[in-house]
FIKOLZA-1660 file (N, C-alpha, C; in steps of 0.1 Angstrom, whole numbers, plus 5000, padded with zeros to 4 digits):
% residues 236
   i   px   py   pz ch aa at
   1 3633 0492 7182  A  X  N
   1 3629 0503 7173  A  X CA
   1 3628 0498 7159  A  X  C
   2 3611 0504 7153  A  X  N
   2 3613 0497 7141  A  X CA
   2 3618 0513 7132  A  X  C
   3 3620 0512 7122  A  X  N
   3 3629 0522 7110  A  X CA
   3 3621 0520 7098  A  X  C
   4 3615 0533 7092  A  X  N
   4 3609 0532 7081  A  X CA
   4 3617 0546 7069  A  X  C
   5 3626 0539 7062  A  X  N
   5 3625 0556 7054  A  X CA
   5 3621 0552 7040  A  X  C
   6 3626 0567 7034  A  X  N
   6 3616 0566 7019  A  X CA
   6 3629 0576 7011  A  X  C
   7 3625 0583 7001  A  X  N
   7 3633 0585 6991  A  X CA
   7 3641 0601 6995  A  X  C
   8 3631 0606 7005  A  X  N
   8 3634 0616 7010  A  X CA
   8 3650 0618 7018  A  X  C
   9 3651 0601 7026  A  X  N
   9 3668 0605 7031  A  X CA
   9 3678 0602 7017  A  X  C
  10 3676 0598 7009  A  X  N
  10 3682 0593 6997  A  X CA
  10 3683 0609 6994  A  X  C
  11 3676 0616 6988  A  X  N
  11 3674 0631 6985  A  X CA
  11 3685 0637 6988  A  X  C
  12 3688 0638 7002  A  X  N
  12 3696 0645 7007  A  X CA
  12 3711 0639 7005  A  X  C
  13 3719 0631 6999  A  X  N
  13 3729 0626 6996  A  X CA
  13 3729 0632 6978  A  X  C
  14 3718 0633 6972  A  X  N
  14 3719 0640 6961  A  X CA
  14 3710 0626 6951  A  X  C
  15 3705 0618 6956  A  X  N
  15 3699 0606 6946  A  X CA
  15 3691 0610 6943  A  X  C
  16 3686 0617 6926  A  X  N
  16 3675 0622 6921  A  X CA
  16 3663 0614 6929  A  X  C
  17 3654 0618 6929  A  X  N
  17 3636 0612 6929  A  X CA
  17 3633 0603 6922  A  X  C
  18 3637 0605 6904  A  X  N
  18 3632 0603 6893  A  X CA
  18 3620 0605 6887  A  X  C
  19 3610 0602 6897  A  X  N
  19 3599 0607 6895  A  X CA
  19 3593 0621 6896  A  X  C
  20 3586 0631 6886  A  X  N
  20 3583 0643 6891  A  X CA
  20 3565 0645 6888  A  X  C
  21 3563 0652 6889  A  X  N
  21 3550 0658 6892  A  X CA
  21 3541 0653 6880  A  X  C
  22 3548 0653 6872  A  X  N
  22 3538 0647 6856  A  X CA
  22 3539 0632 6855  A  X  C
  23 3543 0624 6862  A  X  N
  23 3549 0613 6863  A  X CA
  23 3556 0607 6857  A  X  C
  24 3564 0612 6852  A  X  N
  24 3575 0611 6844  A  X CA
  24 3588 0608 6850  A  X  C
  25 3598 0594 6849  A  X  N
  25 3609 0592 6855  A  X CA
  25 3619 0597 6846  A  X  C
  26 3629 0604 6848  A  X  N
  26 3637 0613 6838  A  X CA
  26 3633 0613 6824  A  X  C
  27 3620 0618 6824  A  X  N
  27 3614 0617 6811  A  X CA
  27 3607 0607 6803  A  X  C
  28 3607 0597 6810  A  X  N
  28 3601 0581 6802  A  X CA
  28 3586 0582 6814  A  X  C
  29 3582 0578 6807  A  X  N
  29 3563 0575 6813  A  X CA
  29 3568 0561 6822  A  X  C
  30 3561 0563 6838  A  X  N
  30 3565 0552 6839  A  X CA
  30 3562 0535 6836  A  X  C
  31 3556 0537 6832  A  X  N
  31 3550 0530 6823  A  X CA
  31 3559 0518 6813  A  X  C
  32 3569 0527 6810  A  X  N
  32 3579 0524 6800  A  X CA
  32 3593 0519 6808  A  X  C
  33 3593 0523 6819  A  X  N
  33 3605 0515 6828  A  X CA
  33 3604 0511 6838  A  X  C
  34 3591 0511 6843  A  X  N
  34 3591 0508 6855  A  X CA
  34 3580 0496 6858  A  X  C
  35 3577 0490 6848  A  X  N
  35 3563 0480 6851  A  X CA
  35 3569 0470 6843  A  X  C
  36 3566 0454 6849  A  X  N
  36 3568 0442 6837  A  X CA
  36 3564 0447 6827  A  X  C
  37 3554 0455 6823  A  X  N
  37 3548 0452 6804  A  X CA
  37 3558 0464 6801  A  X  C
  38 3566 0474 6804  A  X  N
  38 3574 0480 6796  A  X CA
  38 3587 0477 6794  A  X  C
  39 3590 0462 6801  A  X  N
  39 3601 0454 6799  A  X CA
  39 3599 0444 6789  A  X  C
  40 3587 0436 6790  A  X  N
  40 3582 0431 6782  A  X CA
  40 3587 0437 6769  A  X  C
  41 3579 0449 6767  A  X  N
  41 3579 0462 6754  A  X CA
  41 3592 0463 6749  A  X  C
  42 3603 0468 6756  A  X  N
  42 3616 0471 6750  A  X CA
  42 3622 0469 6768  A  X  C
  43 3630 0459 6768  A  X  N
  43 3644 0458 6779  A  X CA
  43 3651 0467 6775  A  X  C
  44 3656 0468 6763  A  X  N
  44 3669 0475 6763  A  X CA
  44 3666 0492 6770  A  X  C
  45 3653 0498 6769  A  X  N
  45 3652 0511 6773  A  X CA
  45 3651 0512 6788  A  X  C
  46 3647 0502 6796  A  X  N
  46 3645 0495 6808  A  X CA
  46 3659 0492 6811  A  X  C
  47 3667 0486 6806  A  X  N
  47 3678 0487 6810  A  X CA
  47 3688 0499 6811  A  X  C
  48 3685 0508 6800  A  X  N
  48 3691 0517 6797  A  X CA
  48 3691 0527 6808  A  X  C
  49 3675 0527 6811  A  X  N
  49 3671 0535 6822  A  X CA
  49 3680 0532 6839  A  X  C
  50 3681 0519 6840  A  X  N
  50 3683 0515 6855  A  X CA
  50 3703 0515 6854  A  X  C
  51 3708 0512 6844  A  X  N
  51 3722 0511 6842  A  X CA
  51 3724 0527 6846  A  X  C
  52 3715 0538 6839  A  X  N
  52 3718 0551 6848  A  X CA
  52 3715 0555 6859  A  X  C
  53 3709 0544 6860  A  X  N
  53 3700 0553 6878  A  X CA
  53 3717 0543 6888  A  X  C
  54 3721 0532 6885  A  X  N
  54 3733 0525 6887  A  X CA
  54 3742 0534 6890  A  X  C
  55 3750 0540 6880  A  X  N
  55 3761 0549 6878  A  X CA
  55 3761 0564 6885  A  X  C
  56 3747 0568 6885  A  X  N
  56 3741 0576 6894  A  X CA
  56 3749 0578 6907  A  X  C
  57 3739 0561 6912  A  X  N
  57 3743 0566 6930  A  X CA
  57 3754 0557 6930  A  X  C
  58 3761 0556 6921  A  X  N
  58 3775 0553 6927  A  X CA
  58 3783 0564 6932  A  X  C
  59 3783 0576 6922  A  X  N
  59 3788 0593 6925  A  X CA
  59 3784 0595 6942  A  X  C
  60 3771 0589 6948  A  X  N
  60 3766 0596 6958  A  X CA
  60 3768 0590 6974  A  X  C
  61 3770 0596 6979  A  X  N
  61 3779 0588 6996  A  X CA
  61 3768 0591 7005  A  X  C
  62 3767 0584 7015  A  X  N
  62 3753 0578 7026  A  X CA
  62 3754 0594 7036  A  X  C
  63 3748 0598 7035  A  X  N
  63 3750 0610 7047  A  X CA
  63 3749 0612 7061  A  X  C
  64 3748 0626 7069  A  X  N
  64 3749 0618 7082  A  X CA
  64 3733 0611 7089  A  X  C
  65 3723 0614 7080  A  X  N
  65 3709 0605 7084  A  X CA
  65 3711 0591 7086  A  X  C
  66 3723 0587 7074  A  X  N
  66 3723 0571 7071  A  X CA
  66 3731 0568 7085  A  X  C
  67 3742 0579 7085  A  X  N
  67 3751 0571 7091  A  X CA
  67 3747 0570 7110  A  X  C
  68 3739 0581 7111  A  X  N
  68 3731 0580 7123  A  X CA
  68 3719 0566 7126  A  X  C
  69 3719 0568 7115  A  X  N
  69 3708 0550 7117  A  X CA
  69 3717 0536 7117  A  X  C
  70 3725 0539 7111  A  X  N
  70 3738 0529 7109  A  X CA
  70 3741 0526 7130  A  X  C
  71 3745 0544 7135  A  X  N
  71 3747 0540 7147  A  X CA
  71 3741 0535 7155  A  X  C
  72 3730 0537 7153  A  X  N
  72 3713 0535 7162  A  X CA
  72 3713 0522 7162  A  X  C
  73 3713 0513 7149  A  X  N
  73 3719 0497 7152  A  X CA
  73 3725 0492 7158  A  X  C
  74 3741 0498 7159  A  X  N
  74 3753 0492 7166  A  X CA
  74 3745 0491 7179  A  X  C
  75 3739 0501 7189  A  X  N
  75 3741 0501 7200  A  X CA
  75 3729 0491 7204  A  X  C
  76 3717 0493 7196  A  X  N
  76 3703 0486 7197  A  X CA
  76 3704 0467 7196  A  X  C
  77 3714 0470 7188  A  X  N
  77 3714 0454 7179  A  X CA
  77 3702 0445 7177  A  X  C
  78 3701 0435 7182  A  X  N
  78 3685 0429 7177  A  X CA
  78 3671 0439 7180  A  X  C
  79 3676 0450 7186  A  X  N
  79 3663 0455 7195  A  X CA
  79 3659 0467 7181  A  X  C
  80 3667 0467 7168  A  X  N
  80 3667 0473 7157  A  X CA
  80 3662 0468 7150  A  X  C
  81 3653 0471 7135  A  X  N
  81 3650 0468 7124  A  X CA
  81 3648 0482 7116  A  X  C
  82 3656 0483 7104  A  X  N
  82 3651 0493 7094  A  X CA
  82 3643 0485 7083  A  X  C
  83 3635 0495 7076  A  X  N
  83 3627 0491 7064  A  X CA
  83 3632 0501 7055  A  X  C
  84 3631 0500 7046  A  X  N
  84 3635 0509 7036  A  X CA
  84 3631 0508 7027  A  X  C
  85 3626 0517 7012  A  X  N
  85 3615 0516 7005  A  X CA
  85 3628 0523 6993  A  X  C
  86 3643 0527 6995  A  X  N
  86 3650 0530 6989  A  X CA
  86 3657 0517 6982  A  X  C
  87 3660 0521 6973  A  X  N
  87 3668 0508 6965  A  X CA
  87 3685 0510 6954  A  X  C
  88 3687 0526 6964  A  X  N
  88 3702 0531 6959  A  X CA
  88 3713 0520 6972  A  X  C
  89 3714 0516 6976  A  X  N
  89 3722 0509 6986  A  X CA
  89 3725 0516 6996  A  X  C
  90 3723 0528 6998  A  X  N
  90 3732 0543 7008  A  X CA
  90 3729 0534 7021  A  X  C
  91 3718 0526 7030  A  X  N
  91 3720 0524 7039  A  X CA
  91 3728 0505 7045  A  X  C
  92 3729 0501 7033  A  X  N
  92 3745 0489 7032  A  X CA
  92 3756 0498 7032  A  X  C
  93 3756 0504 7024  A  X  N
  93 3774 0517 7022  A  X CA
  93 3775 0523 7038  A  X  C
  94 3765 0524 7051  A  X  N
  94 3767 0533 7058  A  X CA
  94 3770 0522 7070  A  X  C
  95 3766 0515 7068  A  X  N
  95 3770 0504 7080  A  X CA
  95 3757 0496 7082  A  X  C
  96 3741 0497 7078  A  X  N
  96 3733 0492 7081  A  X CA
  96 3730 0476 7078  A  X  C
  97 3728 0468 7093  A  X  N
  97 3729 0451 7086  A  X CA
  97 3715 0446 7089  A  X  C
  98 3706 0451 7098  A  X  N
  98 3693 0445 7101  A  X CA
  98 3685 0455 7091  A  X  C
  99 3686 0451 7077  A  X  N
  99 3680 0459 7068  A  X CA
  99 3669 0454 7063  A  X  C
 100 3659 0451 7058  A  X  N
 100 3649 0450 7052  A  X CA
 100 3645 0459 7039  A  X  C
 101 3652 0457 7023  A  X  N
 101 3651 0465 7012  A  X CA
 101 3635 0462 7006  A  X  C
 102 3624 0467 7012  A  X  N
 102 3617 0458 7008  A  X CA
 102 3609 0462 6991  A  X  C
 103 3612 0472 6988  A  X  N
 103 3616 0470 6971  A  X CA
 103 3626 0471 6960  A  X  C
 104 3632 0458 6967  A  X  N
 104 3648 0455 6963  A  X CA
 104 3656 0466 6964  A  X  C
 105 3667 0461 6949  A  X  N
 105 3681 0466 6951  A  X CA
 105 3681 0470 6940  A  X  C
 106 3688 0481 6937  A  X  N
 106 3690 0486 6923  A  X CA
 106 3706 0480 6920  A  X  C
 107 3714 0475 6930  A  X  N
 107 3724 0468 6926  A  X CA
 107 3727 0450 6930  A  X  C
 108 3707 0444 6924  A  X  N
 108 3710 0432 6924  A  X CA
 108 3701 0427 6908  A  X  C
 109 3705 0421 6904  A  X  N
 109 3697 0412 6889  A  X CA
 109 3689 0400 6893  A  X  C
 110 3681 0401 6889  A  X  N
 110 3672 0388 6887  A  X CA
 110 3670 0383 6873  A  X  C
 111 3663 0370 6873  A  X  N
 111 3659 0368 6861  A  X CA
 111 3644 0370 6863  A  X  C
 112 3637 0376 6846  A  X  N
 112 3623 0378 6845  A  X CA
 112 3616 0365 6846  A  X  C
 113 3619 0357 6839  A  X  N
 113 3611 0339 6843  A  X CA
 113 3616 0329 6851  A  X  C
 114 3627 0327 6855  A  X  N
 114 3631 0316 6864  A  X CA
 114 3627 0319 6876  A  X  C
 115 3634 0315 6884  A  X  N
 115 3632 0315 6899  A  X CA
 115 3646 0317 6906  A  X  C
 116 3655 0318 6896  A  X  N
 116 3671 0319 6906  A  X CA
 116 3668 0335 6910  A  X  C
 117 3676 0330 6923  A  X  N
 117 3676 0344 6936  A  X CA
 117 3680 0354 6930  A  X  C
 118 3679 0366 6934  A  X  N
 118 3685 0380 6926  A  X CA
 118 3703 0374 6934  A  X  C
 119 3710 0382 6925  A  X  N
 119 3723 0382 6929  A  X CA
 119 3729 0400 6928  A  X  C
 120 3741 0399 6937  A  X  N
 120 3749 0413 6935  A  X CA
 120 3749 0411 6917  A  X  C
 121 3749 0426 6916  A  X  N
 121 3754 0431 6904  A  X CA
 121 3754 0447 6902  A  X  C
 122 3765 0457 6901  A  X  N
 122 3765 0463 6899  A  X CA
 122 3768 0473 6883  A  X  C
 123 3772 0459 6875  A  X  N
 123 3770 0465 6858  A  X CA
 123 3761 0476 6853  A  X  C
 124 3768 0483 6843  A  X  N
 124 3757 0488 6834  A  X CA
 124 3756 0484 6819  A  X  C
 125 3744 0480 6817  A  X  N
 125 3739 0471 6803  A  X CA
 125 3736 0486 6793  A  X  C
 126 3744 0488 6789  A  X  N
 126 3738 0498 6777  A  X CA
 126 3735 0490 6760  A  X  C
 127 3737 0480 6761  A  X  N
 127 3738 0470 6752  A  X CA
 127 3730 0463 6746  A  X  C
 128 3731 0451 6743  A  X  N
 128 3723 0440 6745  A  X CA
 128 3716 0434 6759  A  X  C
 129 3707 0432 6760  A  X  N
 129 3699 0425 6773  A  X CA
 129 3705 0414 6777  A  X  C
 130 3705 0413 6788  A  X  N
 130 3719 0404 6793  A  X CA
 130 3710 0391 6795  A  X  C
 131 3710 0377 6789  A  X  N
 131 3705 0368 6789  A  X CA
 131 3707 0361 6805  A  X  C
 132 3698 0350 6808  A  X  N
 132 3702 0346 6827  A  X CA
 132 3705 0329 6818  A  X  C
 133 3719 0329 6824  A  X  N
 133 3727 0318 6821  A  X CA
 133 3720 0307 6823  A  X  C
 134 3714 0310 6839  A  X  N
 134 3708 0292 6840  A  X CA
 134 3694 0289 6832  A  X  C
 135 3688 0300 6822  A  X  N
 135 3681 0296 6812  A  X CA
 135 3686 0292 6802  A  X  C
 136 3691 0299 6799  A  X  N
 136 3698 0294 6786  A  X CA
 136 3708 0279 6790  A  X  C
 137 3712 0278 6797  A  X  N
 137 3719 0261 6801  A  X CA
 137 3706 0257 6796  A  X  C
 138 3693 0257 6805  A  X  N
 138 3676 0246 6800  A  X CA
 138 3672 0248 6789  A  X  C
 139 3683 0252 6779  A  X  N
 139 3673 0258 6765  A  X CA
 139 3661 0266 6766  A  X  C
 140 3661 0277 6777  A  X  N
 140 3650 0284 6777  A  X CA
 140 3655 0303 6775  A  X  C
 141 3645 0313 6771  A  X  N
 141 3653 0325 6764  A  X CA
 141 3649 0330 6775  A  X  C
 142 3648 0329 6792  A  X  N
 142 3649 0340 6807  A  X CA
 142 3658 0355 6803  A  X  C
 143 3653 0369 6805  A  X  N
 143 3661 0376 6805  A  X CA
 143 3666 0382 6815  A  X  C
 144 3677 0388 6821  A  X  N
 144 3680 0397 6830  A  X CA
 144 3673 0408 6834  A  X  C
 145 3670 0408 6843  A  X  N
 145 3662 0423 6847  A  X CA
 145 3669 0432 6865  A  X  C
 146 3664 0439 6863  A  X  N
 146 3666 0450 6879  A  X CA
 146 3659 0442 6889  A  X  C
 147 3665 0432 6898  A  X  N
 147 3657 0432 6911  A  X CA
 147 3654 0442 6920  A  X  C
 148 3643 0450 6915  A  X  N
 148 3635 0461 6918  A  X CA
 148 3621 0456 6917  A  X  C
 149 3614 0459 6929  A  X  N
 149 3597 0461 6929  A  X CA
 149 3592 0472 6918  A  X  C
 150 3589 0467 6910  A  X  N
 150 3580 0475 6901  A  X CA
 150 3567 0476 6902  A  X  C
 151 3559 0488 6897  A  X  N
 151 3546 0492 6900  A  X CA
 151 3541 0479 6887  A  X  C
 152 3528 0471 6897  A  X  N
 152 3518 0467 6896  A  X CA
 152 3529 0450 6903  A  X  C
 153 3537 0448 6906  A  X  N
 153 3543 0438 6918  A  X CA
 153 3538 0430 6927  A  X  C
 154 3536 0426 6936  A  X  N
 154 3541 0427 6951  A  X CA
 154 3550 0422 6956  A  X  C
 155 3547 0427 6969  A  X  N
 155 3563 0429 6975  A  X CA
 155 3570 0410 6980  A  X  C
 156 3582 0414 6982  A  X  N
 156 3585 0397 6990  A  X CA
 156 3578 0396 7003  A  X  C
 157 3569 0383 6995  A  X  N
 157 3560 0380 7013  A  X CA
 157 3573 0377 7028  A  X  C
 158 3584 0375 7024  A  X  N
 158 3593 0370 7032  A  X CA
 158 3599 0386 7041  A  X  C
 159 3601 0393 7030  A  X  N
 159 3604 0404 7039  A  X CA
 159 3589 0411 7044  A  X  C
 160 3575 0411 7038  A  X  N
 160 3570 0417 7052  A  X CA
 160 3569 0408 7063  A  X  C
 161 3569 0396 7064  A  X  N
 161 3569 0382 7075  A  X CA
 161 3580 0387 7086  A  X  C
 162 3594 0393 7082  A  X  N
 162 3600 0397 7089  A  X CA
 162 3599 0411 7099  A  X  C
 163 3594 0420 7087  A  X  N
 163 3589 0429 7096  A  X CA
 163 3578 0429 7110  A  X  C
 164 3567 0420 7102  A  X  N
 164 3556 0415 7113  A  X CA
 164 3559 0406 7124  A  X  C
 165 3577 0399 7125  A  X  N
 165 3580 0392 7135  A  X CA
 165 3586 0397 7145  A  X  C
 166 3594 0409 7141  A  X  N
 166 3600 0417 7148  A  X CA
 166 3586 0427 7156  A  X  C
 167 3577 0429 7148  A  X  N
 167 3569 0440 7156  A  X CA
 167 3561 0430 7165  A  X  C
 168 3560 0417 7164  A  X  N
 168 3553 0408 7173  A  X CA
 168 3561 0403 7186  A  X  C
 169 3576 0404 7185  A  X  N
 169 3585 0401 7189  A  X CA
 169 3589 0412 7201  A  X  C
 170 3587 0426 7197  A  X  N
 170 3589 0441 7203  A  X CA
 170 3576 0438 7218  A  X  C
 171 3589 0444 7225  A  X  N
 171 3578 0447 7238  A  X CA
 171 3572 0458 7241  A  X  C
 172 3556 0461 7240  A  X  N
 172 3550 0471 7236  A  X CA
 172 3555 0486 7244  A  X  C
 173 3558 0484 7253  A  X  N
 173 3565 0496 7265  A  X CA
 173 3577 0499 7263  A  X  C
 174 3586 0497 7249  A  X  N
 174 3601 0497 7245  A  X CA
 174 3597 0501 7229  A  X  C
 175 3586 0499 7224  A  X  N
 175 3590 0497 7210  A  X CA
 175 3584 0514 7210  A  X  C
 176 3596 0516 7195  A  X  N
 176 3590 0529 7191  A  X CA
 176 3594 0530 7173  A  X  C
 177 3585 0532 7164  A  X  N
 177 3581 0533 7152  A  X CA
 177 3591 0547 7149  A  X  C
 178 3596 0547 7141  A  X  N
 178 3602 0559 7131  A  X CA
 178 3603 0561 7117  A  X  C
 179 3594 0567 7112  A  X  N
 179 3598 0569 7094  A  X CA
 179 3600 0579 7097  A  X  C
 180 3612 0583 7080  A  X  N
 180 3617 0594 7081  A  X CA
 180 3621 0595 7065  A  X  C
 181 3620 0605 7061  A  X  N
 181 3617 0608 7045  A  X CA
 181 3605 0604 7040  A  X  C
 182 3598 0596 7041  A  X  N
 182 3582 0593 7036  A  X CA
 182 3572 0602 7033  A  X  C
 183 3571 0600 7020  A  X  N
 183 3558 0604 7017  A  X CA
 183 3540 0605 7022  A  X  C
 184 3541 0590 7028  A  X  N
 184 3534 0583 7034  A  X CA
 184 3520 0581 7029  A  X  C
 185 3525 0577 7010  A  X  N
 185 3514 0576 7003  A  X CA
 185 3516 0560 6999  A  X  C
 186 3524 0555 7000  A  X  N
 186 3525 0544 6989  A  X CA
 186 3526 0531 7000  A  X  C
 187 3516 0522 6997  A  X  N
 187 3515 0516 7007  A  X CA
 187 3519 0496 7001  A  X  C
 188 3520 0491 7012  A  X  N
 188 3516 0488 7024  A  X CA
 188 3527 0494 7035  A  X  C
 189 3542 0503 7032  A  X  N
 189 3551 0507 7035  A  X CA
 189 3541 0521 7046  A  X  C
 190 3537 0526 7039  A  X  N
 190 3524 0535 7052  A  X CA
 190 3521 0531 7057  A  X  C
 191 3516 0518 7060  A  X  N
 191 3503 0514 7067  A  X CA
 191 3511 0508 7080  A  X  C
 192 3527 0507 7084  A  X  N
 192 3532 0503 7094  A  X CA
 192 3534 0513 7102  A  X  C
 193 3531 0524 7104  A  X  N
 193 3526 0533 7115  A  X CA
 193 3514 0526 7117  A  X  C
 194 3508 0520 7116  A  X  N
 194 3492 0518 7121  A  X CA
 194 3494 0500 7129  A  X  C
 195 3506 0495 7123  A  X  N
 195 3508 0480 7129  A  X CA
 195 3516 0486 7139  A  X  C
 196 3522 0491 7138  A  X  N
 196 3534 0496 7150  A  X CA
 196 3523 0500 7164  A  X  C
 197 3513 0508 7158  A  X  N
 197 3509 0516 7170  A  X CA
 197 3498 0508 7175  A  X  C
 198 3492 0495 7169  A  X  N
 198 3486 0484 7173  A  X CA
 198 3495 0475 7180  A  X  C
 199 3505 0475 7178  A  X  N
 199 3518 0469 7188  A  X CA
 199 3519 0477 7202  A  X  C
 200 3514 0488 7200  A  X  N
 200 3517 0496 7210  A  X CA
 200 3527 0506 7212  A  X  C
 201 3531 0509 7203  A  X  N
 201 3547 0513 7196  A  X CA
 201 3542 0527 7200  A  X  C
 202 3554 0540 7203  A  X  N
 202 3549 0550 7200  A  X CA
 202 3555 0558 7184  A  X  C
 203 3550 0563 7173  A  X  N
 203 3552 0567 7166  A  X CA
 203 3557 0579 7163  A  X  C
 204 3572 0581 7156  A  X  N
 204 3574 0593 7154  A  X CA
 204 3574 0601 7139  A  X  C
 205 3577 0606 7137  A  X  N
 205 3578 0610 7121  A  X CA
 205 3587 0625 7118  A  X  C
 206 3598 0622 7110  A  X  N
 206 3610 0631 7107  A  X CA
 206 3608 0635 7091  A  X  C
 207 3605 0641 7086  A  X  N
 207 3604 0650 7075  A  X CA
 207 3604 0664 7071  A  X  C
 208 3611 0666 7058  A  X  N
 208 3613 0681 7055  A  X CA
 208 3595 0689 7052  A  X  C
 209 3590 0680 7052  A  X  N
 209 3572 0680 7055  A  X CA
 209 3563 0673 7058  A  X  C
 210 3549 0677 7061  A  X  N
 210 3544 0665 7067  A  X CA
 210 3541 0652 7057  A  X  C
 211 3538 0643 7061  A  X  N
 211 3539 0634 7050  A  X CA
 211 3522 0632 7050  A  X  C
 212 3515 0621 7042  A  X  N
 212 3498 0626 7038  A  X CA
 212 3496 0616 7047  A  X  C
 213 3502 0603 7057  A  X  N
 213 3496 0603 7071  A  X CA
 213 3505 0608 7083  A  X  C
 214 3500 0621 7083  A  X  N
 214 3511 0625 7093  A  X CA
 214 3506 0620 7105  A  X  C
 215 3493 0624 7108  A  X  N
 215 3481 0622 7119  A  X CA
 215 3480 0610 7122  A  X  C
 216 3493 0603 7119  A  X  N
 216 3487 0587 7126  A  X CA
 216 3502 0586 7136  A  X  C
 217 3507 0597 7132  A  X  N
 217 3517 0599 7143  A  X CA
 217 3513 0602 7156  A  X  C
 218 3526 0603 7164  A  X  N
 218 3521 0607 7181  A  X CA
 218 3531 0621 7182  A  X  C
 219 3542 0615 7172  A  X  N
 219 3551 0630 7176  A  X CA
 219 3557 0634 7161  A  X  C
 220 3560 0647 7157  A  X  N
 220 3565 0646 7143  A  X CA
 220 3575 0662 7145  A  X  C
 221 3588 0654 7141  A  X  N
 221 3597 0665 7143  A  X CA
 221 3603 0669 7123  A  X  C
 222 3599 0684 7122  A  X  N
 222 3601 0685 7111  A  X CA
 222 3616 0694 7103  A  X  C
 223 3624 0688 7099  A  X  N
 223 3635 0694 7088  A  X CA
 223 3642 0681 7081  A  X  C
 224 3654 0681 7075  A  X  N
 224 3662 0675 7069  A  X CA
 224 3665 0661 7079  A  X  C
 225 3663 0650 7073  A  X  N
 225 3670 0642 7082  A  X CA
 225 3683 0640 7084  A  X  C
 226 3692 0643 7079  A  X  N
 226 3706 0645 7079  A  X CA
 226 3708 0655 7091  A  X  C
 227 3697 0663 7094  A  X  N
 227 3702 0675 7100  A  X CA
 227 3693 0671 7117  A  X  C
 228 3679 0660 7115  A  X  N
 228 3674 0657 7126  A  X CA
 228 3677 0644 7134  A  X  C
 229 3681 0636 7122  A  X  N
 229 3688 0623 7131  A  X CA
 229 3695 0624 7141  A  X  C
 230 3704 0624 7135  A  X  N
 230 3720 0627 7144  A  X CA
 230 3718 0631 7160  A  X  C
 231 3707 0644 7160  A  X  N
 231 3709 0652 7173  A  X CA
 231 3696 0640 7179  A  X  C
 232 3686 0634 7175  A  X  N
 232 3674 0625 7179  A  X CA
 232 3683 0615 7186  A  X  C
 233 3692 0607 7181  A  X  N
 233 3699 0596 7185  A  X CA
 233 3709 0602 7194  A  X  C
 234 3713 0609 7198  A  X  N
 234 3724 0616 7205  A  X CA
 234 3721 0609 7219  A  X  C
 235 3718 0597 7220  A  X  N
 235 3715 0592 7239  A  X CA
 235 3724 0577 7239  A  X  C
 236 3724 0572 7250  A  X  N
 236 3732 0556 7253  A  X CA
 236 3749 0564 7254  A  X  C
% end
């Protein structure tokens, strides 16, 4: 089973959107925190911004959607993969280990110019911009940033490699596709209902609405995922 969710199971545990209808992330254009050139522009507001969205969902606990997907693992084990397009950690906190974050972590740092790996970090910088040590050891001025996929990015070619090995891997008469909270606008994270069902996968879809590809589904069961998981997985 491959696993696709979106911000929608996040929702239901209480993790703002941030984004709203005027595109506005709690008020900042995204523009201004959410893209290289508004880090570029001012880190510290960029920091400011993600040190809250941090503190946030620390307050917020994995619900029972997470923790239903958490179980769906245990019993599946390799025969599992989630993707996840969330970047509050709720499905690490719930038990999930074949995870795929594939627009990062909102509790890992990178550096903006080197190449050292993101690492844990759960700090909040309300401060000064947190310099990346192994530049400054090279005499070079690297800053700290959110290992988060930012709009105008792409994603780590390593994590979709993974996803495409598992769905290559999946035996087409076993495998079955599930997103759940998706919007099913933002892509290439959409577009794996269409690899899945080229694998032969049957597709399902769990949302408090339809998502804008609903029709690429085969079955679409609709309310809360907190409230549709749980009873979905109720078999083994």
């Amino acid at each position: 089973m491959l696993v696709l969710t979106g911000a929608g199971v996040s929702a239901e545990s209480g993790v703002p959107t941030f984004r709203d209808a005027n595109g506005l992330w709690e008020s900042h254009p995204i523009e201004q925190v959410a893209t290289p050139e508004g880090f570029d522009a001012d880190p510290r507001l960029v920091w400011r911004f993600y040190s809250e969205r941090r503190r946030k969902a620390k307050t917020v606990q994995p619900n029972p959607g997470h923790l239903a997907l958490a179980e769906a693992e245990e019993r599946m084990g390799d025969r599992f993969l989630l993707v996840t397009q969330n970047v509050d950690g709720l499905h690490r906190r719930a038990g999930s280990r074949r995870l795929v974050e594939i627009h990062g972590s909102l509790f890992e740092t990178r550096c903006s110019e080197c190449g050292r790996a993101p690492f844990p970090d759960d700090r909040e910088y309300l401060g000064e911009v947190p310099p990346c040590e192994e530049c400054r050891a090279r005499g070079r001025g690297g800053l700290l940033r959110p290992a988060v996929v930012w709009f105008g990015e792409v994603l780590d070619p390593a994590h979709l490699q993974r996803v495409s090995a598992f769905l290559e891997g999946a035996r087409p008469e076993r495998l079955v596709f599930l997103a759940v909270g998706t919007s099913g606008v933002v892509y290439p994270a959409a577009g794996l209902v269409h690899q899945a069902r080229d694998a032969g996968g049957e597709a399902w879809l769990v949302n408090a609405e339809p998502a804008d590809n609903a029709r690429a589904f085969h079955r679409f069961v609709q309310g809360p995922s907190g409230t549709v998981l749980p009873g979905l997985f109720d078999w083994a």
